[in-house]
C-alpha positions in Angstrom: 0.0 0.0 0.0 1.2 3.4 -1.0 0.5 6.4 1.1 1.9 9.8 0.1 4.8 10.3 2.3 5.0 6.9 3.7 5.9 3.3 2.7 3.3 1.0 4.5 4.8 -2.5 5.1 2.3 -5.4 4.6 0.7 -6.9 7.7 2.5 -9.7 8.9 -0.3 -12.5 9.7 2.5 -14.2 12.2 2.5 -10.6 14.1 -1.4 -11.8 15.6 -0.2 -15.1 16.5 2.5 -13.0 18.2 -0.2 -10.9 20.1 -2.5 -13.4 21.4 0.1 -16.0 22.7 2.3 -13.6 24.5 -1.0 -11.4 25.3 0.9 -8.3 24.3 -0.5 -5.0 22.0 -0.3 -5.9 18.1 2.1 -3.2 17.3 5.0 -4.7 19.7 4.0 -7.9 18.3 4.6 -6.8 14.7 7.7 -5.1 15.9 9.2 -8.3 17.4 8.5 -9.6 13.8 10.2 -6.9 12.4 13.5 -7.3 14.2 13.4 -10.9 13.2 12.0 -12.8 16.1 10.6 -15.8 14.4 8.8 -17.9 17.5 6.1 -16.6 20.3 9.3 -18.6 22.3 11.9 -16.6 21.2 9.1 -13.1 21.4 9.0 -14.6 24.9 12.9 -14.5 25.9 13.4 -11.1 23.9 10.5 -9.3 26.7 11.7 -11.4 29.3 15.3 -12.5 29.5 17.3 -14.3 32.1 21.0 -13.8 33.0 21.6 -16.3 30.7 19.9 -14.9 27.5 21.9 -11.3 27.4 25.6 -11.0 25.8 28.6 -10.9 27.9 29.4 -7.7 28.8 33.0 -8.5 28.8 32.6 -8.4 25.0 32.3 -4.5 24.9 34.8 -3.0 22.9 37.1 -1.4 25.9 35.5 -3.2 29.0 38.4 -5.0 30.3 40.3 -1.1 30.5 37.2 0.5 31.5 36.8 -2.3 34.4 40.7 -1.7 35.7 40.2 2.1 35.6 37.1 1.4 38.4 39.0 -1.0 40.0 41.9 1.2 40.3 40.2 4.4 41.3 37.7 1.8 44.5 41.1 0.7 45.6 42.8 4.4 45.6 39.4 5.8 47.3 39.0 8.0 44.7 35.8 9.8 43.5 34.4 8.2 40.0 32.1 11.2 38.0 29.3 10.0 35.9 28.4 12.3 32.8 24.7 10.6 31.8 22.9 11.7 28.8 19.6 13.6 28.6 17.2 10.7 26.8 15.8 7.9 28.4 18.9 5.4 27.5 21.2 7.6 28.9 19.4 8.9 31.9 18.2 4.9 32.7 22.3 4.2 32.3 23.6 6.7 34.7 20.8 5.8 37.5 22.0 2.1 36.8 25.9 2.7 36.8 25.2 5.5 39.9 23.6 2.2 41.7 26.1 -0.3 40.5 29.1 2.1 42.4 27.1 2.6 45.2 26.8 -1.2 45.7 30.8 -1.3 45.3 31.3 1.1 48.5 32.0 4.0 46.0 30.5 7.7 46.4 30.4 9.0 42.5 29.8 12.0 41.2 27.1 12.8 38.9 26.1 14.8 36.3 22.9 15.0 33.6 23.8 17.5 30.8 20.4 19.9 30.3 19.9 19.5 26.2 19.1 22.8 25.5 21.8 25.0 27.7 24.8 22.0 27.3 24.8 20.9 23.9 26.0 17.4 23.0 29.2 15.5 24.9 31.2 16.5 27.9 31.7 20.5 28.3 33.8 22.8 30.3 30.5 23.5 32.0 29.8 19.5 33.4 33.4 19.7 34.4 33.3 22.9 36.6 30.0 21.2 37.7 31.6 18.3 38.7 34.6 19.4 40.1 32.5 22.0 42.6 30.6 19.4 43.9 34.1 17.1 44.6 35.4 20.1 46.4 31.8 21.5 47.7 32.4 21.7 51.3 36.1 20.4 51.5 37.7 23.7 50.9 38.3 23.2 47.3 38.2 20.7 44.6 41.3 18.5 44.2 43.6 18.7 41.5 42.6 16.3 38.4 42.7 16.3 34.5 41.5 19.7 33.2 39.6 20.3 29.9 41.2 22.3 27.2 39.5 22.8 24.0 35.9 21.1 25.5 32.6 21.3 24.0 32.3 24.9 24.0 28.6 25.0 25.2 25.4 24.2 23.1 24.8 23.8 19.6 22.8 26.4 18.5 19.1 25.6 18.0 17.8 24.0 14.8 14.1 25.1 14.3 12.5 26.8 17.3 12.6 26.2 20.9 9.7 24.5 22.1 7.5 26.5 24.3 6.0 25.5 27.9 2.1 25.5 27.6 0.7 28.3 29.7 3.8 30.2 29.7 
């Protein structure tokens, strides 16, 4: 079927099957189609896996470094800084990785850019940000890598800014 604008996929008739055996909404059955899940079985272990159905996380291009750098900085007693991200992946990430330390004895640092005022990747403003609170209340923050040439601050807006309703 041809739409103006849009390309409209055929129904798949496995995508009800889908639906009615897992008892889930059409459209997430026909998106478990989609991304090639070919039995209600496997629909089943994709929405709810076990330990033993996710990848090794060892696998990660740059774990095993990024695991001694945590190590190293638990043993020393040193502070870790989280910089999250601003959508749902990268908010849900932080929250999990701020747990995750916690659980290790650690006391990290924090930091969720705002996507309008910080732009994209780590600025000079998260630094500062995270460096005051380090040295909040200690009489100053402790010396550490410093960040030359940055993110110089937000991209400039594309389109306009979306507006609060009511103000």
């Amino acid at each position: 079927m041809r739409t103006p604008g849009w390309t409209v996929e055929p129904e798949d008739p496995r995508a009800a099957q889908f639906a009615l055996a897992l008892d889930i909404h059409p459209l997430t059955a026909a998106l478990l189609r989609r991304r090639g899940v070919a039995s209600a079985e496997a629909a089943h272990r994709f929405l709810h896996p076990t330990l033993d159905d996710l990848s090794d996380p060892g696998g990660l291009s740059g774990m095993e470094d990024a695991v001694a750098c945590v190590a190293r900085a638990l043993e020393a007693g040193r502070r870790i800084a989280i910089h999250g991200d601003y959508d749902v992946d990268g908010i849900s990430a932080t929250a999990i990785l701020l747990r995750g330390l916690r659980a290790l004895g650690a006391d990290p640092l924090w930091y969720l850019p705002h996507r309008f005022h910080d732009g994209y990747g780590l600025g000079v403003r998260a630094v500062e940000t995270l460096a005051a609170r380090d040295g909040g209340g200690r009489g100053g923050a402790r010396p550490g890598p410093r960040v030359r040439g940055g993110h110089p601050g937000p991209s400039p807006p594309i389109g306009r800014t979306p507006r609060r309703r009511g103000g």
